[in-house]
VMD Tcl script that builds the backbone (N, CA, C; Angstrom):
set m [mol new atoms 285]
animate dup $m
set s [atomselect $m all]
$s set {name element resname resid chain x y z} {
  {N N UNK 1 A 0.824 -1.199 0.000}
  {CA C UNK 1 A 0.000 0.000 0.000}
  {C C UNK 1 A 0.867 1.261 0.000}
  {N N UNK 2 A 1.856 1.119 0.728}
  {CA C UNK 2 A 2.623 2.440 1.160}
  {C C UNK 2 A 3.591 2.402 -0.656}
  {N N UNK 3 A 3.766 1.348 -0.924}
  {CA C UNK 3 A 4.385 1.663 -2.652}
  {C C UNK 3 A 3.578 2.040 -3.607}
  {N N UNK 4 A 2.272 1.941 -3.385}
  {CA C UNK 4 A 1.118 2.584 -4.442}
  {C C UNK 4 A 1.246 3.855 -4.316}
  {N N UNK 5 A 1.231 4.466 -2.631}
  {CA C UNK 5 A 0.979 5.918 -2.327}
  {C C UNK 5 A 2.240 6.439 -3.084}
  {N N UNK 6 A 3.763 5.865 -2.895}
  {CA C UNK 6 A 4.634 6.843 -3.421}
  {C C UNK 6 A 5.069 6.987 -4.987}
  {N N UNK 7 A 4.290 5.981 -5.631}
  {CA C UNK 7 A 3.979 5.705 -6.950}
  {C C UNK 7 A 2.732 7.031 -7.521}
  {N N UNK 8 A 2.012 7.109 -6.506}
  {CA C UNK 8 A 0.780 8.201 -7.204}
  {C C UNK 8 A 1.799 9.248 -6.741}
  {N N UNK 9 A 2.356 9.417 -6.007}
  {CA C UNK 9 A 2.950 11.401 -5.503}
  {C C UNK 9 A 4.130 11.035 -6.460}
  {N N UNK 10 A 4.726 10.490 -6.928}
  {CA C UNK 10 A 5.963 10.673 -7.766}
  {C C UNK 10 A 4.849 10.879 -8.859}
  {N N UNK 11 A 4.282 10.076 -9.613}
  {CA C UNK 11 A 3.817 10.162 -10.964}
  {C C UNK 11 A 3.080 11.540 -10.688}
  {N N UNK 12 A 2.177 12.305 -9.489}
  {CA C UNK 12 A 1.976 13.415 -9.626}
  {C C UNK 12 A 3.047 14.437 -9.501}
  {N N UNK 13 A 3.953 14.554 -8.908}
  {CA C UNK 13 A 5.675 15.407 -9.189}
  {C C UNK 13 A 5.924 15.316 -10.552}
  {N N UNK 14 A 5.837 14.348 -11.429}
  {CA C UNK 14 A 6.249 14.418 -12.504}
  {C C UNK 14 A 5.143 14.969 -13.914}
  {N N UNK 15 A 4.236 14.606 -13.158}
  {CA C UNK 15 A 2.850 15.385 -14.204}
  {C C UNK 15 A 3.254 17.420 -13.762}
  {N N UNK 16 A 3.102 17.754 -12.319}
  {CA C UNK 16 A 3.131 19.130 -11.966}
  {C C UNK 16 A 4.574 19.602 -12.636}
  {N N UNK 17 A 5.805 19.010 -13.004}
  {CA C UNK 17 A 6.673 19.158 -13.758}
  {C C UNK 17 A 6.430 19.392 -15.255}
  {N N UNK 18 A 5.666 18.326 -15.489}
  {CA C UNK 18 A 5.139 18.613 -17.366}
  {C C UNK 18 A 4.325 19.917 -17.344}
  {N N UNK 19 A 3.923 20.134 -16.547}
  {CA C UNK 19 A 2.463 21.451 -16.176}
  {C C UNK 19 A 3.294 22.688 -16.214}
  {N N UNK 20 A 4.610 22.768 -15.194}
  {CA C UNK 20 A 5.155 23.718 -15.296}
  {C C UNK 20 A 5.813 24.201 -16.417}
  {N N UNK 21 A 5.860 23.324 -17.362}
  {CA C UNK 21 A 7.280 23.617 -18.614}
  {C C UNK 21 A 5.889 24.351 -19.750}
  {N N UNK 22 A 4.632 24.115 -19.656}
  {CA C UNK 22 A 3.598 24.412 -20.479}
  {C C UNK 22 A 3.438 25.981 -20.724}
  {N N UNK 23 A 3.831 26.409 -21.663}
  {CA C UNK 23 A 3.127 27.920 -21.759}
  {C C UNK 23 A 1.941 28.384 -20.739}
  {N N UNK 24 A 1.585 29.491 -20.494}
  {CA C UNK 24 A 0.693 29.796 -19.505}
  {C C UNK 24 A -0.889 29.656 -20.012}
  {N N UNK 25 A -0.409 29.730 -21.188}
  {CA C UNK 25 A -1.788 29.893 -21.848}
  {C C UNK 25 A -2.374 28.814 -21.844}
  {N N UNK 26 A -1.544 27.633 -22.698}
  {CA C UNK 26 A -1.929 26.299 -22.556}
  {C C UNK 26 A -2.118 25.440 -21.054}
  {N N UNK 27 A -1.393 26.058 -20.025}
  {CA C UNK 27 A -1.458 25.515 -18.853}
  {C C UNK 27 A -2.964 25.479 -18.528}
  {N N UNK 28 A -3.016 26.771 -18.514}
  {CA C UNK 28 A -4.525 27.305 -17.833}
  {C C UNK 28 A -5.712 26.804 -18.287}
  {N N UNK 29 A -5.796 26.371 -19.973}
  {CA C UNK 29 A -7.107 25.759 -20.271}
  {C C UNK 29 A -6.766 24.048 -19.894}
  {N N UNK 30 A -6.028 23.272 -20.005}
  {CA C UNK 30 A -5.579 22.284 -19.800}
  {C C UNK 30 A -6.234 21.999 -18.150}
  {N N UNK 31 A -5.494 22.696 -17.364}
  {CA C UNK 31 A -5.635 22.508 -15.868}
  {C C UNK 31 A -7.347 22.973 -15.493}
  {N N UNK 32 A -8.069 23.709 -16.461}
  {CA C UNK 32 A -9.113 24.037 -15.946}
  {C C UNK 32 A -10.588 22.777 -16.533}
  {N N UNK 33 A -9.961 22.474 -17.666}
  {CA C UNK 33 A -10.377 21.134 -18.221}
  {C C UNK 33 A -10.024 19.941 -17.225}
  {N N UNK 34 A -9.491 19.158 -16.902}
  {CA C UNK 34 A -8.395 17.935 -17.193}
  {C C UNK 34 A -8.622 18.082 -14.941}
  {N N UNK 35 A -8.167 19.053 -14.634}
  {CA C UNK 35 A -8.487 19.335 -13.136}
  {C C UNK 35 A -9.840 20.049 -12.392}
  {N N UNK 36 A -9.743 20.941 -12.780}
  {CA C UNK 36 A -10.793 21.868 -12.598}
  {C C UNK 36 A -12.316 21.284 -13.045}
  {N N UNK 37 A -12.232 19.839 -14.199}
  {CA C UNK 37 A -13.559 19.351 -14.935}
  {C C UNK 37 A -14.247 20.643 -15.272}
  {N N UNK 38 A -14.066 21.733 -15.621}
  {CA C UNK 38 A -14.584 23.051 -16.213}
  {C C UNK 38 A -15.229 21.966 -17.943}
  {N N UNK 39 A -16.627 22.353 -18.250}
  {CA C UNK 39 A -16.576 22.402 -19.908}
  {C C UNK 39 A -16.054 23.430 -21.041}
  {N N UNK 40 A -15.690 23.320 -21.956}
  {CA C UNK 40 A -15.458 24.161 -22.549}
  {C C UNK 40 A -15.894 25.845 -22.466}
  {N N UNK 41 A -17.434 25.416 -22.786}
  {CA C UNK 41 A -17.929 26.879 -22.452}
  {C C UNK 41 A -17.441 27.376 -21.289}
  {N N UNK 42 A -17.858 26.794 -20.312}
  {CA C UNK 42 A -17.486 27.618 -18.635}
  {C C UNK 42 A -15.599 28.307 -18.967}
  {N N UNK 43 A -14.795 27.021 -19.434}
  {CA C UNK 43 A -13.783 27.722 -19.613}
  {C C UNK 43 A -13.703 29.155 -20.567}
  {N N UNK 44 A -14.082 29.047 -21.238}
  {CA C UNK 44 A -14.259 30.225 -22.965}
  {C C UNK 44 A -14.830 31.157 -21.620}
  {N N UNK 45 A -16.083 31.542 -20.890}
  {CA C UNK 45 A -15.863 32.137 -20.219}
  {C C UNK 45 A -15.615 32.814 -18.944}
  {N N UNK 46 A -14.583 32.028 -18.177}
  {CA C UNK 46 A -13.577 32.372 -17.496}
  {C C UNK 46 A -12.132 33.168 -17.926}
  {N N UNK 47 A -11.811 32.547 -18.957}
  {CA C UNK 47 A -10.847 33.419 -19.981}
  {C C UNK 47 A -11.143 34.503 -20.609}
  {N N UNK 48 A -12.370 34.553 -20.971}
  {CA C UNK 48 A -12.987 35.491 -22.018}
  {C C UNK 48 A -12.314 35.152 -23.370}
  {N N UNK 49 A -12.228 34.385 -24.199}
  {CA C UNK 49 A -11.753 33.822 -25.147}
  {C C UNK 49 A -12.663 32.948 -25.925}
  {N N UNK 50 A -12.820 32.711 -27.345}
  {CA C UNK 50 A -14.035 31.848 -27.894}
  {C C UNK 50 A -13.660 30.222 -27.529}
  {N N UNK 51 A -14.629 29.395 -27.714}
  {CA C UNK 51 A -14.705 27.914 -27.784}
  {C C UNK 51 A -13.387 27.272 -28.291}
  {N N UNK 52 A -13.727 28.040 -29.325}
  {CA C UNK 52 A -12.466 27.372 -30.353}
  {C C UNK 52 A -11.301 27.907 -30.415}
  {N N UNK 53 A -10.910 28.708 -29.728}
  {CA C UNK 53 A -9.773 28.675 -29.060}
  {C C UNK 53 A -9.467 27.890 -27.594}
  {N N UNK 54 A -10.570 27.862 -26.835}
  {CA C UNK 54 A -10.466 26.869 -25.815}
  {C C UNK 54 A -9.752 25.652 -25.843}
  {N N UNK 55 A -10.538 25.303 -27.290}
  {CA C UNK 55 A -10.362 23.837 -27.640}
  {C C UNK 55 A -8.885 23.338 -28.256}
  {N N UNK 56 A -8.428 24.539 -28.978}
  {CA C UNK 56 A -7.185 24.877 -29.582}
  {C C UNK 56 A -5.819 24.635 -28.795}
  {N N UNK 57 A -6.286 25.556 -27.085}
  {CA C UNK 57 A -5.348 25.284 -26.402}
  {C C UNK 57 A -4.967 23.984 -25.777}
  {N N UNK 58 A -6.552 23.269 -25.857}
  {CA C UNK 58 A -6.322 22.257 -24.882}
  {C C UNK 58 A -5.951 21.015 -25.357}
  {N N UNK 59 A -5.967 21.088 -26.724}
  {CA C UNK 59 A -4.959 20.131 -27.359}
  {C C UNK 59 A -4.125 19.708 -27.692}
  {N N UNK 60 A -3.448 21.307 -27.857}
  {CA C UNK 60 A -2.316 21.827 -28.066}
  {C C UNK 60 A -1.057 21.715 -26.620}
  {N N UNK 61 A -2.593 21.939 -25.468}
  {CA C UNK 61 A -1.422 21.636 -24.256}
  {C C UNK 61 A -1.379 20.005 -23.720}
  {N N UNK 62 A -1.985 19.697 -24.144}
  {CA C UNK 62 A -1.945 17.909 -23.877}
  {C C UNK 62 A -1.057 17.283 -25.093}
  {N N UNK 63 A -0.723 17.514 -26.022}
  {CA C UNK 63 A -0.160 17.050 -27.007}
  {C C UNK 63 A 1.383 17.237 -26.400}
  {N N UNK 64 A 1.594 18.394 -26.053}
  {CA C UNK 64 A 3.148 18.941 -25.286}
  {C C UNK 64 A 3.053 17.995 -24.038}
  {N N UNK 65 A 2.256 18.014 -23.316}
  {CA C UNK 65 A 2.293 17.068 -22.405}
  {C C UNK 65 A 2.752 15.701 -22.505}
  {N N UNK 66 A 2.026 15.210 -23.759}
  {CA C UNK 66 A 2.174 13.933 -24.294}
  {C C UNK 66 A 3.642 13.555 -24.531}
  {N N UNK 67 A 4.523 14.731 -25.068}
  {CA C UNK 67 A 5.950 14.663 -25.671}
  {C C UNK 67 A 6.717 15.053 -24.647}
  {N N UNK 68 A 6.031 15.943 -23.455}
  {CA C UNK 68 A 7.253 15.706 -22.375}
  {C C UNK 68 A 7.167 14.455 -21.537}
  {N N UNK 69 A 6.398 14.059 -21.554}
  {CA C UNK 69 A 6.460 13.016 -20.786}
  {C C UNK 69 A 6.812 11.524 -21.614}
  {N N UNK 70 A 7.002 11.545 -22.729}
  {CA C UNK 70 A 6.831 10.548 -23.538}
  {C C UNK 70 A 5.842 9.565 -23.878}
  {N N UNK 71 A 4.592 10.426 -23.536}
  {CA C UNK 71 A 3.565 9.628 -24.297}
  {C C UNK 71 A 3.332 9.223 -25.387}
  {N N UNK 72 A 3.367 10.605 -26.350}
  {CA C UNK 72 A 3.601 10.510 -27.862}
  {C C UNK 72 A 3.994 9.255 -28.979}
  {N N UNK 73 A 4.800 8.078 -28.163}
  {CA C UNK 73 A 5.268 7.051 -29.040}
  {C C UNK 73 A 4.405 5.768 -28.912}
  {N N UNK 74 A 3.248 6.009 -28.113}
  {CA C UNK 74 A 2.612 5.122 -28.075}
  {C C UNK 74 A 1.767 4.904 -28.960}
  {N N UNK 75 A 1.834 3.455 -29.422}
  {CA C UNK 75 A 0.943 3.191 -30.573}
  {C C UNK 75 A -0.657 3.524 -30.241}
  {N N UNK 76 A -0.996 4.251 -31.549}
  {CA C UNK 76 A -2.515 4.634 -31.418}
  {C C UNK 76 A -3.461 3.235 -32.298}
  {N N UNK 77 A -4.818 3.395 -32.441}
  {CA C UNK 77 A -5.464 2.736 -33.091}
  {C C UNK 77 A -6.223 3.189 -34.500}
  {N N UNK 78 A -5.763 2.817 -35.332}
  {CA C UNK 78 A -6.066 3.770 -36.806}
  {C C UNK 78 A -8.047 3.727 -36.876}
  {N N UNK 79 A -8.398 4.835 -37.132}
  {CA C UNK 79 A -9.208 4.836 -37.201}
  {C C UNK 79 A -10.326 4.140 -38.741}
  {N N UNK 80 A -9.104 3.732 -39.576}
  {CA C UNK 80 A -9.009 3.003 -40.561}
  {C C UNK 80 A -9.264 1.461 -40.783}
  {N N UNK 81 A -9.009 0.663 -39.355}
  {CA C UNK 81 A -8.763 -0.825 -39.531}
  {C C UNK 81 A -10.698 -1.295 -39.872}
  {N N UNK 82 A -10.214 -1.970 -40.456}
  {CA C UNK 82 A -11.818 -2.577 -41.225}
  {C C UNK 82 A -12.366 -2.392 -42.525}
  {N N UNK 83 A -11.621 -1.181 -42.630}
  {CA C UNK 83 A -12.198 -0.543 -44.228}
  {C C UNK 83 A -11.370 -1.192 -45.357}
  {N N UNK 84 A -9.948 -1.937 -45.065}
  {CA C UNK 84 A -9.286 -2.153 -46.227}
  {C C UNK 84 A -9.287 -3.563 -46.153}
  {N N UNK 85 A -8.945 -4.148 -47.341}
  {CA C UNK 85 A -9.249 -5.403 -47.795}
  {C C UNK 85 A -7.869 -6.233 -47.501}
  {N N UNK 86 A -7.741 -7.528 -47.028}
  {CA C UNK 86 A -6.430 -7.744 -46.306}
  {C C UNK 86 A -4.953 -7.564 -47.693}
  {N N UNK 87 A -5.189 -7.087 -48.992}
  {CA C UNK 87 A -4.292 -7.279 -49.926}
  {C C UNK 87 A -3.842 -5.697 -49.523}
  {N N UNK 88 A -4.309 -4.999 -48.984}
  {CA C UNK 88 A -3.807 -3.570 -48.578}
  {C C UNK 88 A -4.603 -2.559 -49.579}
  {N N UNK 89 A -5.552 -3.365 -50.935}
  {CA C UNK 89 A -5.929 -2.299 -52.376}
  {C C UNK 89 A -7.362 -1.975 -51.538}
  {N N UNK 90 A -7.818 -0.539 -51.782}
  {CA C UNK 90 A -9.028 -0.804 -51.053}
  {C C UNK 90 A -10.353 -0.639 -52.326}
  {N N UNK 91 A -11.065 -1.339 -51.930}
  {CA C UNK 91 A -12.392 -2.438 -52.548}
  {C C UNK 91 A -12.704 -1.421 -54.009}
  {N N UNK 92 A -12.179 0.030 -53.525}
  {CA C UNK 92 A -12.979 0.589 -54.982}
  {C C UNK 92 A -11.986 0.790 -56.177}
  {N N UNK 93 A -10.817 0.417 -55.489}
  {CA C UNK 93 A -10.015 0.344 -56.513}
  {C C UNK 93 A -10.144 -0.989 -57.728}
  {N N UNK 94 A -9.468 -0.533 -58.858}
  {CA C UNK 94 A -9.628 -1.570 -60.068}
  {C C UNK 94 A -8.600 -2.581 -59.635}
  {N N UNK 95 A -8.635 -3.498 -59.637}
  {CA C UNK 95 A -7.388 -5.099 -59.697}
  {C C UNK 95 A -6.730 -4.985 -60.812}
}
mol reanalyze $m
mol bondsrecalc $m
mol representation Tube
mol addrep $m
């Protein structure tokens, strides 16, 4: 139990580390999303800033997140698998 607890406060030291290296801008919608559970709107206005910039930042600051911490290399899931035919040609193409 006591190695779980120092497993969550290190992995949180090392998240409040990725947080700090974040532009301010991106920090702030990130942390108000992601911590705060703010929705978009509520964030857009707390900032006074539109949606879509909200949304802009907060992808933008999780993506940096992703690469400081080395998330980034983790294999994703193509949103593609199913559609192609196992020869790799897909179905509307001519043979």
């Amino acid at each position: 139990m006591a190695e779980k607890r120092l497993q969550h406060v290190s992995d949180r030291l090392i998240l409040d580390d990725a947080l700090a290296e974040l532009p301010e801008d991106l920090r702030t919608a990130v942390v108000l999303r992601d911590v705060a559970d703010l929705d978009y709107k509520e964030i857009a206005e707390v900032l006074d800033i539109p949606v879509g910039t909200v949304k802009s930042r907060i992808a933008r600051g999780r993506s940096a997140l992703a690469k400081h911490l080395r998330l980034d290399g983790l294999p994703t899931i193509s949103p593609n698998i199913g559609n192609r035919e196992t020869g790799g040609e897909r179905p509307s193409e001519p043979t």
